[in-house]
Kinemage of the C-alpha trace (Angstrom):
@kinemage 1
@onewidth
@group {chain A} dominant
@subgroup {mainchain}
@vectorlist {calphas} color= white
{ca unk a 1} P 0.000 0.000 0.000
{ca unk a 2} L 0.997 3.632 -0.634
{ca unk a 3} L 1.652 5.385 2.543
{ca unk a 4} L 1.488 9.310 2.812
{ca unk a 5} L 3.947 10.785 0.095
{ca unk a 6} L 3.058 12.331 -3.233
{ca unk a 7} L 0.171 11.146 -5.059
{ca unk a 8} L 1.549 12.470 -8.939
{ca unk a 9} L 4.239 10.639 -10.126
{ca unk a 10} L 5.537 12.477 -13.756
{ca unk a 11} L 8.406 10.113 -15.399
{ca unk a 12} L 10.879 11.494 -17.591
{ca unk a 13} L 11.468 8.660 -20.597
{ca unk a 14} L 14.236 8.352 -22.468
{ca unk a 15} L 17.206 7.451 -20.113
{ca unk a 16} L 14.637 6.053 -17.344
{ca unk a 17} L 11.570 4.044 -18.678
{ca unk a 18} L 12.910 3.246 -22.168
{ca unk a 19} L 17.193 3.305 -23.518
{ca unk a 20} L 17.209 5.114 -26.766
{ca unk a 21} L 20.400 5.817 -28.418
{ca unk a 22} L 21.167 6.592 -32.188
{ca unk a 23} L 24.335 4.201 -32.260
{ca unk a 24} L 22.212 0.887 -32.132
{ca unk a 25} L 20.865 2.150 -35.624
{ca unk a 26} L 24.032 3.687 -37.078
{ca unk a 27} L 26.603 0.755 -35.859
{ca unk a 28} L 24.375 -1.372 -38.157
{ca unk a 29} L 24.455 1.376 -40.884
{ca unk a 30} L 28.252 2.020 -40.454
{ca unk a 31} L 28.919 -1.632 -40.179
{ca unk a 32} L 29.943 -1.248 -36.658
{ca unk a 33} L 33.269 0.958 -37.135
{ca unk a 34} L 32.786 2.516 -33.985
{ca unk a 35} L 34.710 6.057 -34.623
{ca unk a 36} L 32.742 6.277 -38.078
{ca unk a 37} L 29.275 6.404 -35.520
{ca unk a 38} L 30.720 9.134 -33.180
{ca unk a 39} L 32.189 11.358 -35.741
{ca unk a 40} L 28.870 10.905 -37.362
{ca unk a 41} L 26.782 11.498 -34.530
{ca unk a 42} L 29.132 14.637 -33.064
{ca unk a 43} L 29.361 16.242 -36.550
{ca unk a 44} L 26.651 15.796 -38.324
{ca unk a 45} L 23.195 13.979 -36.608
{ca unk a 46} L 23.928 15.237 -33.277
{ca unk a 47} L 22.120 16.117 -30.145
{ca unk a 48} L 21.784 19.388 -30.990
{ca unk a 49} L 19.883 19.031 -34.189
{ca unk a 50} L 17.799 16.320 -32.803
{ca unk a 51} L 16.611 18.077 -29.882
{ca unk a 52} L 15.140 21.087 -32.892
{ca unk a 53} L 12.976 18.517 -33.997
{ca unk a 54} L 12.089 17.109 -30.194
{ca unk a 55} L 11.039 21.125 -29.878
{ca unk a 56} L 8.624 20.993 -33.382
{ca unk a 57} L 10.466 20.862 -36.219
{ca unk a 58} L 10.077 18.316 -38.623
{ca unk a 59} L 12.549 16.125 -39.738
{ca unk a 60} L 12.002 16.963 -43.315
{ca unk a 61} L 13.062 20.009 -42.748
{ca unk a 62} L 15.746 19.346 -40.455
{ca unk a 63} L 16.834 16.576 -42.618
{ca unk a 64} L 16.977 19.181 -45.202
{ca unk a 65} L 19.138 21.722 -44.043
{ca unk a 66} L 21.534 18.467 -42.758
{ca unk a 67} L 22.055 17.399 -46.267
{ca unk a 68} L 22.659 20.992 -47.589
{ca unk a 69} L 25.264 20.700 -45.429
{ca unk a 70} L 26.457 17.602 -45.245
{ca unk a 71} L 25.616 16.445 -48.827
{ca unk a 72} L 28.241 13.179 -48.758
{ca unk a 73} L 26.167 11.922 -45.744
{ca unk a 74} L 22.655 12.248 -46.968
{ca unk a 75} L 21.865 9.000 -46.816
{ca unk a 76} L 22.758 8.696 -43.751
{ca unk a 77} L 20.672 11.524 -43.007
{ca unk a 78} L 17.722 9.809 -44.366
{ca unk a 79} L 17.749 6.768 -42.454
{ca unk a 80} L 17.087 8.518 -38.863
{ca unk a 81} L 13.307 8.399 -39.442
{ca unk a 82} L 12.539 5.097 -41.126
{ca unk a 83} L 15.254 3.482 -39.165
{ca unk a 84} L 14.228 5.155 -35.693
{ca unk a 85} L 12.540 2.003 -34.226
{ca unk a 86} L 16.159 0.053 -34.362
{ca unk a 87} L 16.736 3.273 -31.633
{ca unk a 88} L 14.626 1.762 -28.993
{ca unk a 89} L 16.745 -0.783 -27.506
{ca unk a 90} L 14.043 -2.104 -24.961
{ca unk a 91} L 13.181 -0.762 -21.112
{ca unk a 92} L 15.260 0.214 -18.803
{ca unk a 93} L 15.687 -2.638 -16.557
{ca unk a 94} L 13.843 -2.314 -13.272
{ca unk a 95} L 12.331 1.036 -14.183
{ca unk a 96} L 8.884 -0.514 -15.623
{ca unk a 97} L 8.735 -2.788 -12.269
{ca unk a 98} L 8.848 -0.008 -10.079
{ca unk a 99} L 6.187 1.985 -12.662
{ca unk a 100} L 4.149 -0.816 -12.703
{ca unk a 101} L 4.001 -0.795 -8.593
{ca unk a 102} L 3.324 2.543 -8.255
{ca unk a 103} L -0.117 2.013 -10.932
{ca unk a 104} L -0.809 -0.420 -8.743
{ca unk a 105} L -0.570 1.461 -5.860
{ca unk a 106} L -3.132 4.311 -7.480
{ca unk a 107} L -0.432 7.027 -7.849
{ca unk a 108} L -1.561 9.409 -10.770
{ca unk a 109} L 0.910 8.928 -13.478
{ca unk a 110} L 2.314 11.205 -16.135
{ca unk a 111} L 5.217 11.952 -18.559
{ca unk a 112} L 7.357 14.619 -19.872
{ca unk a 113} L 9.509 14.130 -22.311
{ca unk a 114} L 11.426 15.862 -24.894
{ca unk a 115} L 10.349 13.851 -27.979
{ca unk a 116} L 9.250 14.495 -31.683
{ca unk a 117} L 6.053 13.844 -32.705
{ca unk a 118} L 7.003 12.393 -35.643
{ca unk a 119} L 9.125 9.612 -33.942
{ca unk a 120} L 7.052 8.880 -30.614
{ca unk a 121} L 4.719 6.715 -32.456
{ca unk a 122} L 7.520 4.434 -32.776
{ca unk a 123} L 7.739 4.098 -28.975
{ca unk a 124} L 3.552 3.908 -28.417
{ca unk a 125} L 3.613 0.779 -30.852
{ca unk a 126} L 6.080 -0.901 -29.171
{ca unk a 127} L 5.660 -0.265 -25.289
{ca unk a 128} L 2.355 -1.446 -23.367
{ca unk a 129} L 3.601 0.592 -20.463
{ca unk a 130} L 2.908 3.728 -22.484
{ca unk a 131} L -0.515 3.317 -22.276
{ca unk a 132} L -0.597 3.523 -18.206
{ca unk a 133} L 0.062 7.319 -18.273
{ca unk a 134} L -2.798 9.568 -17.359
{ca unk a 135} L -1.126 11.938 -19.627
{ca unk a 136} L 1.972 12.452 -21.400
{ca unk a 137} L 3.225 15.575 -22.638
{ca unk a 138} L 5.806 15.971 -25.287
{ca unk a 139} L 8.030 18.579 -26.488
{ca unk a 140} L 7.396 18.570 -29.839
{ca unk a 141} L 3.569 19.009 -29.440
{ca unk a 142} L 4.203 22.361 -26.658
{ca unk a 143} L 7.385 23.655 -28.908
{ca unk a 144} L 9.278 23.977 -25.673
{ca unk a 145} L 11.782 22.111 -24.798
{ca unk a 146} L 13.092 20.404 -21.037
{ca unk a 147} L 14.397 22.383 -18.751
{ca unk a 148} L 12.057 25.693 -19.839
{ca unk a 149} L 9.257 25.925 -16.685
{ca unk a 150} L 6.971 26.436 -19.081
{ca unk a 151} L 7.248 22.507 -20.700
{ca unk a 152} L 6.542 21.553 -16.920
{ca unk a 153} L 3.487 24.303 -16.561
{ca unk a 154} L 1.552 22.953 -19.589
{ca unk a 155} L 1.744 19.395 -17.838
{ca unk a 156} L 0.379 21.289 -14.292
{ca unk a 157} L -2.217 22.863 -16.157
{ca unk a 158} L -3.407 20.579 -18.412
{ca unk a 159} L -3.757 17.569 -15.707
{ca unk a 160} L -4.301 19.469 -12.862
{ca unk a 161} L -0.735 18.868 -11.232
{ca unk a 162} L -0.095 20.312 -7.880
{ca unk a 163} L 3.876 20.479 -7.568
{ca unk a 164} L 3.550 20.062 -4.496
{ca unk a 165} L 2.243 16.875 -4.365
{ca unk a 166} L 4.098 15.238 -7.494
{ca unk a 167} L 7.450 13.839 -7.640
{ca unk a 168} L 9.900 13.859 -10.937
{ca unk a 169} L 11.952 11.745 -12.358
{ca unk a 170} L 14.752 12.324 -14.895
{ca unk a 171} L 18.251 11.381 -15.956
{ca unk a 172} L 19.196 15.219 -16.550
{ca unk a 173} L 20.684 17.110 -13.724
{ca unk a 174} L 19.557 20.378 -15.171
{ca unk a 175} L 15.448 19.613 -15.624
{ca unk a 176} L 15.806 17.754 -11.953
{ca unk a 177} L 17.065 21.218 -11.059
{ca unk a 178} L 13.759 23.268 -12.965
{ca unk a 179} L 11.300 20.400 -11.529
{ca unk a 180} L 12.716 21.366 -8.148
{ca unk a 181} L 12.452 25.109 -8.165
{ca unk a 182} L 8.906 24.339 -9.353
{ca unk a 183} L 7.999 22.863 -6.171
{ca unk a 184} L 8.233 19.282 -7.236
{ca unk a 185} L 9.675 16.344 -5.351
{ca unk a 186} L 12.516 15.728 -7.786
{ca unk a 187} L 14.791 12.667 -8.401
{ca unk a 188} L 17.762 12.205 -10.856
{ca unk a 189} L 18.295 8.947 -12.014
{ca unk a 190} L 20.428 6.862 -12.270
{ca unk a 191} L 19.315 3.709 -11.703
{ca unk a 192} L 16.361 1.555 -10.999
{ca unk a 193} L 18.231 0.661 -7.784
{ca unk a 194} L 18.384 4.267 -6.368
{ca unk a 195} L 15.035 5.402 -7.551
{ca unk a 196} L 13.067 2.574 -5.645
{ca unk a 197} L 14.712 4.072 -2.294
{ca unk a 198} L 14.085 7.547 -3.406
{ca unk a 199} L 10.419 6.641 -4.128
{ca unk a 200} L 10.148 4.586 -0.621
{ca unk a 201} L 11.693 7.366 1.233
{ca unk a 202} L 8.812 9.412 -0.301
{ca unk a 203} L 6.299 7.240 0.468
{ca unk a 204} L 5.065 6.073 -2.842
{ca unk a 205} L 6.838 2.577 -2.345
């Protein structure tokens, strides 16, 4: 049973519920010479530009102005969006445990994540868990991006989320910190280990 500690719970996903990363896609594509994926993905696909499409941009147009640039790579290019499932490499181990217990356990559950739209139906497809969210809330959709305030205040508005009350979880030191000056019970993770004591020591385990 739940004892007396928060009764939101909003869940950061990439890096906690789900392990994305580019290189399971592009070691395949690059026939696994591993300095050809991180020049690749520190040059030309990197964090950077993907995050302009996680705040609303789409990837033709972002794919675009990558090959206008990078012209020699444009295949490459291409093969982010059709190849973008071979990105999910499964759940994070213990993470979907401890989100399953707290469903059980009647804790109101949401997620914020910076994510294009164009790519998240990749993850809905392939993840049951997705579906246990009260809400989710994605960059792309709000055109802000993790750590502005104002990508947590659509999710307090739109579900009715007291701060207060909610704790959140994410693998980035800097939107722990904006989640915190919000009000918000805040956790970085790092590990399903960790956040089960974190969670306990709240109350919601």
């Amino acid at each position: 049973m739940r004892g007396r500690g928060p009764s939101t719970a909003v869940f950061d996903l990439g890096g906690v519920l789900i392990d994305w990363n580019p290189r399971y896609l592009y070691r395949k594509l690059l026939h696994g010479d591993e300095a050809a994926v991180e020049h690749f993905l520190s040059t030309v696909c990197t964090q950077s530009w993907n995050e302009q499409q996680d705040a609303g941009r789409t990837f033709a147009e972002g794919c675009t102005v990558l090959k206008a640039a990078h012209p020699h790579h444009s295949e490459l290019i291409d093969a982010w969006l059709p190849g973008y499932e071979e990105m999910l490499g499964g759940e994070v181990e213990g993470s979907v445990e401890i989100l399953s217990e707290l469903r059980a356990n009647h804790t109101r559950l949401f997620a914020l994540s910076n994510w294009s739209a164009e790519t998240f139906p990749f993850a809905l497809q392939r993840f049951e868990f997705l579906r246990w969210f009260q809400g989710i809330v994605l960059s792309s959709e709000a055109k802000l991006l993790k750590p502005d305030p104002r990508l947590f205040q659509v999710l307090m508005q739109r579900y009715a989320v007291d701060p207060t009350d909610a704790v959140f979880v994410d693998d980035q030191v800097r939107n722990v910190a904006t989640a915190r000056l919000l009000g918000m019970h805040s956790i970085h993770f790092t590990g399903a280990g960790s956040l089960r004591q974190e969670l306990g020591r709240l109350g919601l385990l």
